[in-house]
C-alpha positions in Angstrom: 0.0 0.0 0.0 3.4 2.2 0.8 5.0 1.0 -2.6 7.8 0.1 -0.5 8.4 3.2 1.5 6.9 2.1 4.7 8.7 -1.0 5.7 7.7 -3.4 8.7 10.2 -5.5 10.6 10.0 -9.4 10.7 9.5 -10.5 14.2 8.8 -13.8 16.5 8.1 -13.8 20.2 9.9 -16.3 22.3 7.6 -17.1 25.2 9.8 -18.4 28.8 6.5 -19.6 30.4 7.1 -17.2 33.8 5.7 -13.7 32.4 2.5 -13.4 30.8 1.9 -12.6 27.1 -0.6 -10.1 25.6 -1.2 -10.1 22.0 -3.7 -7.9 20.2 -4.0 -8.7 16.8 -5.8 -6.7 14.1 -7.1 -7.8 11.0 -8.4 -6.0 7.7 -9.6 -8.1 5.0 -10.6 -6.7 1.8 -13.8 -8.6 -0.2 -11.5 -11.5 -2.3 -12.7 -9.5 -5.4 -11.2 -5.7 -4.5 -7.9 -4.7 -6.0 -5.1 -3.9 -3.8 -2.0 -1.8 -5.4 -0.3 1.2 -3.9 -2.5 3.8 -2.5 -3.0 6.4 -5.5 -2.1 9.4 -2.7 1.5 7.8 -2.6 2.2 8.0 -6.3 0.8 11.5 -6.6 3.9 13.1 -6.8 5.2 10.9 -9.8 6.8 8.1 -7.7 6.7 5.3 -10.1 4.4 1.8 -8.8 6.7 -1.1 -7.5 4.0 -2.7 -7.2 1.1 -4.0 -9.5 -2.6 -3.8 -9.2 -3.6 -7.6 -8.5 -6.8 -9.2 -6.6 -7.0 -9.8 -2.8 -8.2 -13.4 -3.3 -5.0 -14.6 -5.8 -2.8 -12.8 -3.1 -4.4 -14.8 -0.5 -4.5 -18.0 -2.3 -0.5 -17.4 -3.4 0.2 -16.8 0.6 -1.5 -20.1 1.7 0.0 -22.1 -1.0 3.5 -21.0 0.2 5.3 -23.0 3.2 5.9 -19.7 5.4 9.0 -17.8 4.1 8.7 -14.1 5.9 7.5 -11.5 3.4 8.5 -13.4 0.5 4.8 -13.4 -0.6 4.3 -9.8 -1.6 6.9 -10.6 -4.3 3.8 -11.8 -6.0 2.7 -8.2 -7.1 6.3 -6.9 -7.3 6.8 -5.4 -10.8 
């Protein structure tokens, strides 16, 4: 949605059992047939897309059909 300019960081918890955990996970889920590309507002000043336009269901369907490799999935709309 950033085209790249916004990166997240990769992370795992490692639980020791003798402190609680508190997880509060949030979830948006486009309709499996909306588009999902860079926001338009991020390539209004000419940036070019490094990204491609491509439907929320084959993005979901390529991340499940992947053994978990990090971000690797995104590379599926990478131009």
């Amino acid at each position: 949605m950033s085209n790249g300019r916004y990166k997240s960081i990769e992370h795992r918890v490692i639980a020791n059992g003798s402190n609680n955990r508190i997880s509060v996970p949030i979830f948006i889920n486009p309709m499996p047939s909306d588009k999902i590309s860079p926001f338009p507002e991020v390539l209004a000043s000419g940036e070019k897309a490094v990204y491609k336009e491509v439907l929320y269901s084959d993005y979901v369907k390529h991340f499940f059909r992947k053994a978990h490799d990090g971000k690797k999935t995104i590379d599926l709309a990478k131009i």
